[in-house]
VOLO-96241 format. One record per residue (C-alpha): residue in three letters; residue number from 1; x, y, z. Coordinates in steps of 0.02 Angstrom, whole numbers. Example, Ala and Ser with C-alpha at 12.3 -4.5 7.8 and 13.67 -1.06 7.14 Angstrom:
BEGIN
residuo; num; c1; c2; c3
Ala; 1; 615; -225; 390 .
Ser; 2; 684; -53; 357 .
END
This chain:
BEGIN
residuo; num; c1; c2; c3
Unk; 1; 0; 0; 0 .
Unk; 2; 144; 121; 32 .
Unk; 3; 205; 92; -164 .
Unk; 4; 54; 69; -255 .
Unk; 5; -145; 111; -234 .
Unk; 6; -228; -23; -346 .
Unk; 7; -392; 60; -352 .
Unk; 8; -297; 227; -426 .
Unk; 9; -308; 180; -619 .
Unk; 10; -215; 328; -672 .
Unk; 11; -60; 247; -560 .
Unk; 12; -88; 84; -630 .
Unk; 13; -135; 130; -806 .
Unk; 14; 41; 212; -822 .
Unk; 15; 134; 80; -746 .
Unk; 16; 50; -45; -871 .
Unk; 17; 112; 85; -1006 .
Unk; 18; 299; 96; -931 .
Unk; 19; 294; -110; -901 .
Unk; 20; 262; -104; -1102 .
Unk; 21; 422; 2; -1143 .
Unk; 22; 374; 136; -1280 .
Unk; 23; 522; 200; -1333 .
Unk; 24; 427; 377; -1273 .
Unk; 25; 305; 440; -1159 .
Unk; 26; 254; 609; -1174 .
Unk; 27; 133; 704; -1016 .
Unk; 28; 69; 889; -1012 .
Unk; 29; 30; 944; -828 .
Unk; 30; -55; 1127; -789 .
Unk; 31; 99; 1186; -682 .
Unk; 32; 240; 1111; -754 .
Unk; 33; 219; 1096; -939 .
Unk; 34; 277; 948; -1026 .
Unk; 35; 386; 797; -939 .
Unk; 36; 437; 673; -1053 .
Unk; 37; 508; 510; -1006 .
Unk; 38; 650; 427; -1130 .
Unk; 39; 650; 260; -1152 .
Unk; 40; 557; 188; -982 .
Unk; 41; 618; 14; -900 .
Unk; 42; 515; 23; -753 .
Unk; 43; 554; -116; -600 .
Unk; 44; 435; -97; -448 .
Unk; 45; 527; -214; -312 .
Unk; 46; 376; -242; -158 .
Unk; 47; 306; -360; -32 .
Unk; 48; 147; -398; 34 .
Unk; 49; 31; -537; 101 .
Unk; 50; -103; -641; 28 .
Unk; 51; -236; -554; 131 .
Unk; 52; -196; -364; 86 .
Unk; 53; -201; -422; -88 .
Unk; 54; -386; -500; -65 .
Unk; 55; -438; -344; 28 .
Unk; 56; -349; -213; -111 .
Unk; 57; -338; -305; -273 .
Unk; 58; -496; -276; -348 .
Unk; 59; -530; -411; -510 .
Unk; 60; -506; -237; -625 .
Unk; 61; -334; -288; -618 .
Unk; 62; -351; -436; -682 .
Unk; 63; -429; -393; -853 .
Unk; 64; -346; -232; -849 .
Unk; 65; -174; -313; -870 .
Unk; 66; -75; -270; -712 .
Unk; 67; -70; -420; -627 .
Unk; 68; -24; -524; -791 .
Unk; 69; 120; -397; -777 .
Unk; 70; 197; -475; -608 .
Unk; 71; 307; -600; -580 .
Unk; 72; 233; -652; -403 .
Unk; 73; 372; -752; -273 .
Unk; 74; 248; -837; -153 .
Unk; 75; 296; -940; -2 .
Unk; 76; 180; -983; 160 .
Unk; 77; 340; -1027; 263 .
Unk; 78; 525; -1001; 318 .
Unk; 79; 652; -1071; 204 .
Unk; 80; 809; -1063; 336 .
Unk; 81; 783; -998; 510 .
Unk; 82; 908; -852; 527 .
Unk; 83; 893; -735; 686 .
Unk; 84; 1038; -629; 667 .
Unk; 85; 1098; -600; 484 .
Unk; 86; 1249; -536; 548 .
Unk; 87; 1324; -731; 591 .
Unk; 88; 1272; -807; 428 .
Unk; 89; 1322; -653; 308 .
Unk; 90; 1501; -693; 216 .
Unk; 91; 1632; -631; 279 .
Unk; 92; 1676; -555; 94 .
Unk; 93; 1493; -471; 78 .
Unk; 94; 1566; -283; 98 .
Unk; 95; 1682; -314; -68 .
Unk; 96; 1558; -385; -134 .
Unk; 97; 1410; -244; -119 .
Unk; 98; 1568; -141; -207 .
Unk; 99; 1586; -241; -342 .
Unk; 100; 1409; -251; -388 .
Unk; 101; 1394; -75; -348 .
Unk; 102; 1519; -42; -496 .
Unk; 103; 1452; -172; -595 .
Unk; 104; 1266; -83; -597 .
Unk; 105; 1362; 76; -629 .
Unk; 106; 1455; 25; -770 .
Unk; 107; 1305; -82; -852 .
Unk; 108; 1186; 80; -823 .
Unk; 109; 1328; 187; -897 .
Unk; 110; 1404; 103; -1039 .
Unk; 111; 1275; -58; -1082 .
Unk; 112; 1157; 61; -1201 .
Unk; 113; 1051; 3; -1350 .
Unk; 114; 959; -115; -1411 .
Unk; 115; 988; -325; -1358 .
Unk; 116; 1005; -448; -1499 .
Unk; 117; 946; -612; -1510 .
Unk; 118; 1053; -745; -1571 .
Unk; 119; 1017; -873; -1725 .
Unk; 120; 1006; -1041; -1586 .
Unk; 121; 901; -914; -1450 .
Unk; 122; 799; -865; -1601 .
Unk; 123; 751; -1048; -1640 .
Unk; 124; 724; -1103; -1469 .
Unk; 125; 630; -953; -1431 .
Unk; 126; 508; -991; -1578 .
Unk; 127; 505; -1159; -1522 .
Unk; 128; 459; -1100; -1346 .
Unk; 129; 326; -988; -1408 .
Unk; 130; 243; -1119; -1512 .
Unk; 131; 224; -1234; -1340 .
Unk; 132; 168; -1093; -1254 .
Unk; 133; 22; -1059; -1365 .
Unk; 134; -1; -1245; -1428 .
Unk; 135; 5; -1348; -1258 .
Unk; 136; 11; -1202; -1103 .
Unk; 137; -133; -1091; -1172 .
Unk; 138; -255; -1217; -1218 .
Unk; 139; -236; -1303; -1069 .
Unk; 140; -275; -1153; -957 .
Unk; 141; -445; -1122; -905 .
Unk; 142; -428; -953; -779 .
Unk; 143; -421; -800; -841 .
Unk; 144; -309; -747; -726 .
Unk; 145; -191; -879; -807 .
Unk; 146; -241; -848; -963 .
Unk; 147; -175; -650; -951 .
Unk; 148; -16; -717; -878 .
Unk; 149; 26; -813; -1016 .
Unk; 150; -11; -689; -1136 .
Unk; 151; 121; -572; -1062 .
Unk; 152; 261; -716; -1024 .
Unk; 153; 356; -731; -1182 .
Unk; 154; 386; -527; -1090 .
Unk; 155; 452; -599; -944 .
Unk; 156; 566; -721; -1029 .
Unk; 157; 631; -592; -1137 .
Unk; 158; 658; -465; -981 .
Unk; 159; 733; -588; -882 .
Unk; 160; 860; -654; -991 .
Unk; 161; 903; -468; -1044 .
Unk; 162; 945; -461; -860 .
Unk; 163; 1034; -638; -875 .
Unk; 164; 1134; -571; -1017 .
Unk; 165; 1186; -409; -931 .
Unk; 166; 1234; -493; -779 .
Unk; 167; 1361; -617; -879 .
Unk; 168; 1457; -483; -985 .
Unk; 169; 1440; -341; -1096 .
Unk; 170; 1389; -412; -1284 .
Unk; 171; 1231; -363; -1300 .
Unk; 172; 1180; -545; -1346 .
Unk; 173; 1041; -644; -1281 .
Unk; 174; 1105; -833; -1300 .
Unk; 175; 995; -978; -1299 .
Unk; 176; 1070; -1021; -1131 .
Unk; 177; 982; -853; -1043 .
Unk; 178; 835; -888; -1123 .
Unk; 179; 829; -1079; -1047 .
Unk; 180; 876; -1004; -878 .
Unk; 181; 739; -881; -893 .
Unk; 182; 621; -1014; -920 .
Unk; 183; 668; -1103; -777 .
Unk; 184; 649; -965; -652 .
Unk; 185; 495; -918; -709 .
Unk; 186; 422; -1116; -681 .
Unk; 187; 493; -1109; -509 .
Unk; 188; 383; -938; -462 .
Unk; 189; 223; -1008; -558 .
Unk; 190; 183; -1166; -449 .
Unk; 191; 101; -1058; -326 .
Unk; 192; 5; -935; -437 .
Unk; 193; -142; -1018; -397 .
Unk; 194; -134; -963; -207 .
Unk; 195; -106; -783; -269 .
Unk; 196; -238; -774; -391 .
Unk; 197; -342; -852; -313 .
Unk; 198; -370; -708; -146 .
Unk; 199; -414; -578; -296 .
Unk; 200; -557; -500; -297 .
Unk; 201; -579; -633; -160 .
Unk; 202; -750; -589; -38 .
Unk; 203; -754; -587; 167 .
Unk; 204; -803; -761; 157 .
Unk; 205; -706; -820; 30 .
Unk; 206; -566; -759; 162 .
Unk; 207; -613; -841; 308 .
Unk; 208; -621; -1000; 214 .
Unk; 209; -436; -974; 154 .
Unk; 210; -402; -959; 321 .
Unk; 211; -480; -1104; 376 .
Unk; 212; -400; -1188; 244 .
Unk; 213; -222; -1135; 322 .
Unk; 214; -257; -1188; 488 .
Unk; 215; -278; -1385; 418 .
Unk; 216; -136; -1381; 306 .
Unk; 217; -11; -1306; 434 .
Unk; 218; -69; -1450; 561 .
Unk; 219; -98; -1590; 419 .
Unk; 220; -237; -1672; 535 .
Unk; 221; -331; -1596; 675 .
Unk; 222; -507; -1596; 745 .
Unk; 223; -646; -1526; 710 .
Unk; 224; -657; -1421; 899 .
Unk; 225; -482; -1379; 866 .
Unk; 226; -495; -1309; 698 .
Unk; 227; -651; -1217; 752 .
Unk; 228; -559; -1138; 923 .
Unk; 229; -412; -1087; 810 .
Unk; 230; -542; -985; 689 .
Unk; 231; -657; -936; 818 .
Unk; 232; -616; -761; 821 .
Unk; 233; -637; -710; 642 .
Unk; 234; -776; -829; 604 .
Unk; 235; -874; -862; 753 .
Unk; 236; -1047; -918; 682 .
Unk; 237; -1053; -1120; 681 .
Unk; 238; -1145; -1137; 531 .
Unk; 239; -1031; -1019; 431 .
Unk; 240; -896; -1111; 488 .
Unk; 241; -981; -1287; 428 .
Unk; 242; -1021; -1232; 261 .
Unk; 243; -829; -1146; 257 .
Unk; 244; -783; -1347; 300 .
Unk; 245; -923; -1457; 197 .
Unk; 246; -849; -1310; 50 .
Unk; 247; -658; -1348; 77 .
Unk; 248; -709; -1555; 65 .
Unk; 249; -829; -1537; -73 .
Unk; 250; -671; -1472; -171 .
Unk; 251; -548; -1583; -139 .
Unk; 252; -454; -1484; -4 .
Unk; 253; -463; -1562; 159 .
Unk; 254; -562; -1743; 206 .
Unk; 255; -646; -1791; 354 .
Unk; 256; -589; -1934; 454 .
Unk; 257; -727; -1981; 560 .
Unk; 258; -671; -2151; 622 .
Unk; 259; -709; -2210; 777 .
Unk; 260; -782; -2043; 829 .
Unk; 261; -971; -2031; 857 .
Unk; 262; -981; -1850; 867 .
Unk; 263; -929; -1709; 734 .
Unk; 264; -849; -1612; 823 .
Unk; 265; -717; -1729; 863 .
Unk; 266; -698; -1778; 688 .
Unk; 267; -506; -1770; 623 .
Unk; 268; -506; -1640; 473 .
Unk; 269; -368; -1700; 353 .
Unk; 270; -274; -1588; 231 .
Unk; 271; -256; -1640; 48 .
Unk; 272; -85; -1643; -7 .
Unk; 273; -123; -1633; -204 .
Unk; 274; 65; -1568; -258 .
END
């Protein structure tokens, strides 16, 4: 929210037209005449959580093209547990802010025109492009998904650009960036689901996700459990029945009600579908 007001479509309207890269963009304002902006290659770097996107992403975005312009890096959990930074950081890791300190400033300085494509990225590229549209699209059937892929053969171009930069000065986009591009971007996509699916997400819709979490961080737990742990965002039983007959009917949890008479000391079971 400090970055970026998704409900402000002049904001978002011109970040979709920076994302695009005209070689120009041209504004007149009342007070200070005419700003014109040379060659944009706009990078907006942020964080956030799942639920400030469903309360603040409104489905707009969606068909308007921003979100399809995100690369989203989703994870529900600590990779390494690291309480002081200072005792894991390298020993080396003031040379090396210097070095890529000079290395930005010499790529922003002296790295200027336009990339080139080589024959063998060329042909894998077209080959890419033809899976993409003949196997990827076709099998999508979100919209959401659908806008992503429309704007990825963008992101695989952008990110080997930065591939190529990183590696040297030539200009050249090999095959090799192109493959590594590809790779990265697989890695982020497994959980675009989770993110696209808390947009334009309602109040209930919410609470279920969070019901949802509360299973699949225990793997099994009962019914009275489950319910205490939600209790204070969704107190009324029956919402929080339908929230659970909702999350079974779909495939996301199971009830294991053996040898236990009474529901609400059913097991609740999440689905592990990966």
């Amino acid at each position: 929210g400090n970055l970026l007001n998704p409900r402000d479509p002049d904001m978002v309207n011109l970040l979709i037209t920076l994302w695009d890269g005209k070689s120009r963009i041209d504004k007149e304002t009342k007070m200070s005449g005419n700003e014109t902006i040379s060659a944009p290659w706009v990078n907006l770097a942020g964080c956030t959580t799942p639920d400030w996107i469903a309360n603040n992403v409104p489905p707009s975005m969606v068909g308007g093209g921003f979100v399809s312009r995100c690369i989203f890096i989703y994870r529900d959990e600590k990779e390494n547990f690291v309480a002081w930074p200072d005792e894991v950081a390298p020993s080396e890791v003031a040379s090396l802010e210097e070095d890529l300190l000079a290395d930005l400033e010499h790529i922003a300085v002296n790295l200027i025109g336009p990339m080139t494509l080589t024959p063998a990225a060329r042909k894998w590229g077209r080959e890419w492009y033809e899976r993409l549209w003949g196997v990827e699209a076709k099998a999508a059937s979100d919209d959401q998904v659908k806008g992503y892929l429309a704007r990825k053969q963008g992101h695989l171009v952008k990110t080997s650009i930065v591939l190529s930069v990183s590696r040297g000065d030539s200009m050249l986009i090999e095959e090799d960036d192109l493959k590594l591009a590809d790779l990265m971007l697989k890695d982020v996509e497994s959980s675009y689901s989770k993110v696209f699916s808390r947009i334009g997400m309602n109040d209930f819709s919410a609470r279920v996700s969070r019901v949802l979490e509360v299973v699949k961080r225990a793997g099994r737990i009962t019914y009275v459990d489950c319910y205490r742990q939600v209790h204070a965002w969704l107190a009324d039983p029956k919402e929080f029945g339908a929230a659970i007959d909702g999350l079974v009917r779909s495939g996301q949890i199971k009830i294991d009600a053996a040898g236990a008479a009474e529901p609400m000391k059913w097991s609740l079971v999440y689905v592990d579908r990966v």
